[in-house]
N, C-alpha and C positions, 0 to 999 in steps of 0.2 A: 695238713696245712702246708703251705709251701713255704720253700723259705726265706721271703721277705717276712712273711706272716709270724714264722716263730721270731725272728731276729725283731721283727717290731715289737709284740709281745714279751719279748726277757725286756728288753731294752724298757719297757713299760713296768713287766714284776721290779726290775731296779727301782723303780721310779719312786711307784709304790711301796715300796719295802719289803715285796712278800718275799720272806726267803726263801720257804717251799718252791713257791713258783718258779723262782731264780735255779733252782737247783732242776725241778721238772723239766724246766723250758732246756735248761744247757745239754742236757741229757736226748731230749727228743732232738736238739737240731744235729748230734755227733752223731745220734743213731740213724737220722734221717742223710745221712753223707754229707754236712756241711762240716766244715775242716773246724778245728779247736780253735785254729789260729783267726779263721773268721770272727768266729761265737764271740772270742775276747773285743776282737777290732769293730764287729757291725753291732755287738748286742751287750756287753757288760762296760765297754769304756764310753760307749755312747750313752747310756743309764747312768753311770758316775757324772760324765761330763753335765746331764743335765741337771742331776742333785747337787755337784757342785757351783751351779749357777743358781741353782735355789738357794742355796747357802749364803752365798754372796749378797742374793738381793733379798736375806733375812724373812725368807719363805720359809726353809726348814734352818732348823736349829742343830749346837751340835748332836743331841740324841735320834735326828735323823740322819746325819752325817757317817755315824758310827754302824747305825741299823744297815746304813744302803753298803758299808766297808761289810758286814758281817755278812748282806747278800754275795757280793759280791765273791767273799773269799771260799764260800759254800758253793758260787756256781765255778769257780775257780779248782777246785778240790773235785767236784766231779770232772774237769776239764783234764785232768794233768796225766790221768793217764795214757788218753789221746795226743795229748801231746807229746808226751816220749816216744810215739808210735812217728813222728811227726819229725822227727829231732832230725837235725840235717848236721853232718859233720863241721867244727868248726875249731878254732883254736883261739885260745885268749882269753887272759885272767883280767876280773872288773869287782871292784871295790863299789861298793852302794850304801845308801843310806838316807835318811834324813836327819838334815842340820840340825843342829841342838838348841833348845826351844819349841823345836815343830816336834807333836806327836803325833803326827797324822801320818797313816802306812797305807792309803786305799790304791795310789795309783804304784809308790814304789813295790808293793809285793806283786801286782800285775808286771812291773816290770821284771820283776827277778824271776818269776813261771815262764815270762817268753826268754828271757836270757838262757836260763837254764834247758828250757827246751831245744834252743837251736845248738847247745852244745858247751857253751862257755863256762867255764871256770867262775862263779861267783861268791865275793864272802860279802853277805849280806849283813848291816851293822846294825841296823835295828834303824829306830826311832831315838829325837833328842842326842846326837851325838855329836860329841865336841871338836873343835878340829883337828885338838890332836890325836884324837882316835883315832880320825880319817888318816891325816899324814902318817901315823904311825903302823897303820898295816899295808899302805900303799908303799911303803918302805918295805914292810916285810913280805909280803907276799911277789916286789917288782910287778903292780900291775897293770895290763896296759891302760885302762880305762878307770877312772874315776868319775860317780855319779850321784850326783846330791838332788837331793829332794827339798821342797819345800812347797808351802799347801800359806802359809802366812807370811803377810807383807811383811809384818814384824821380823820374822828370822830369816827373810833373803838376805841381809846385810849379813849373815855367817858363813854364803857360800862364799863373798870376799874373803874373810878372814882365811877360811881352810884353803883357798888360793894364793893367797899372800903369805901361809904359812909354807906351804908348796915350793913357792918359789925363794922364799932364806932358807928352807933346806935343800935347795937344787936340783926339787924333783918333778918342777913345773915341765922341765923339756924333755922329761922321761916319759910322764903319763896324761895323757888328754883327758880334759876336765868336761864334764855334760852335764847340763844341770837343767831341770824340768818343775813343774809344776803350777796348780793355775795361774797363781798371780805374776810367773816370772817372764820375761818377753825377752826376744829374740836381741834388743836393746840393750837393758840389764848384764844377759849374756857377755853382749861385747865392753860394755862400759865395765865388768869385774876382772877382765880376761879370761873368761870360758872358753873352752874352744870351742865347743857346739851347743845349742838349744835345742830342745825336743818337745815336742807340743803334745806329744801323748805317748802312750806305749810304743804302738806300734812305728810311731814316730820313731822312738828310743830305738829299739831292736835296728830301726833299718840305717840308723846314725851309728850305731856300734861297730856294725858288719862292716859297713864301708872304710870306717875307720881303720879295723884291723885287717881289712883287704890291699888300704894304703900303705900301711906298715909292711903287711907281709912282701908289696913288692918293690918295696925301697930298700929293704932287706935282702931281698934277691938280686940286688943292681949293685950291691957293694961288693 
């Protein structure tokens, strides 16, 4: 097959739910020479994005919701060791998570496999977590990068809060805030004080790098 063909086909097993096939298909396209990093970006985020617009317009429900996160983390898991083959040197510690209320982890654990592949430092908090969690290991860890998740219009209003907590404890102009997920827009973003929105992983990954490419040479000029 070539690889449009495999990459439409996972992107399809997503669709469908077939696990198996998710995990086959990711498998043939790393052996076939297509990069990890593609597989995620052309064939597994493109498969979530369309089941989470099935979601939305109450096509799948959430037990297909959870099946396509469970493809997804299977073809991810065959994915990872190519990816470390893959890792590009980097520097910089990023706090993640999703806000508390939201249990939904399909697109932040995709972003922590590309994070962690290009090199960076992450402590990944889980699902449902509250702000002071967040605030309180962004404190400990000093990290550059904070990144909230949310997947429900319901708990967007908590990446405020963990920003507003951020900033009474003085650490909104230490570490740069990102925050993704479907329902949040690029709008939201600025109306909460975000600093950056990310529209997808790959989105994510290339909002990070830049970030700490900024730092790194504003750092270098002092």
């Amino acid at each position: 097959m070539t690889e449009e063909n495999i990459l439409k086909k996972l992107v399809e097993a997503i669709v469908d739910l077939k696990i198996e096939n998710v995990k086959a298909l990711a498998l043939e396209a790393v052996k076939n020479g297509i990069t990890a990093h593609k597989v995620i970006e052309n064939g597994i985020s493109q498969g979530l994005e369309i089941v989470g617009k099935k979601f939305e317009e109450k096509e799948y429900f959430l037990p297909e919701l959870i099946t396509a996160g469970l493809a997804a983390k299977e073809g991810l898991a065959v994915l990872e060791p190519y990816l470390k083959t893959e890792t590009t040197k980097a520097s910089g510690v990023i706090v993640i998570g999703t806000v508390k209320g939201d249990l939904h982890d399909i697109g932040k654990n995709i972003v922590v496999n590309l994070l962690k592949s290009a090199g960076f430092k992450v402590h990944d908090l889980g699902v449902d977590v509250p702000a002071e969690k967040f605030v309180e290991m962004v404190q400990k860890t000093n990290a550059n990068i904070l990144a909230l998740s949310a997947l429900l219009t319901t708990t967007m209003p908590e990446m405020k809060k963990v920003i507003d907590m951020l900033k009474a404890k003085s650490l909104k102009n230490k570490t740069k805030v990102v925050i993704g997920g479907r329902p949040v827009t690029p709008e939201f973003a600025e109306d909460i004080g975000a600093d950056f929105y990310c529209k997808n992983a790959m989105d994510g990954l290339k909002k990070v790098k830049e970030i700490l490419i900024l730092e790194n040479r504003q750092c270098s000029n002092i």
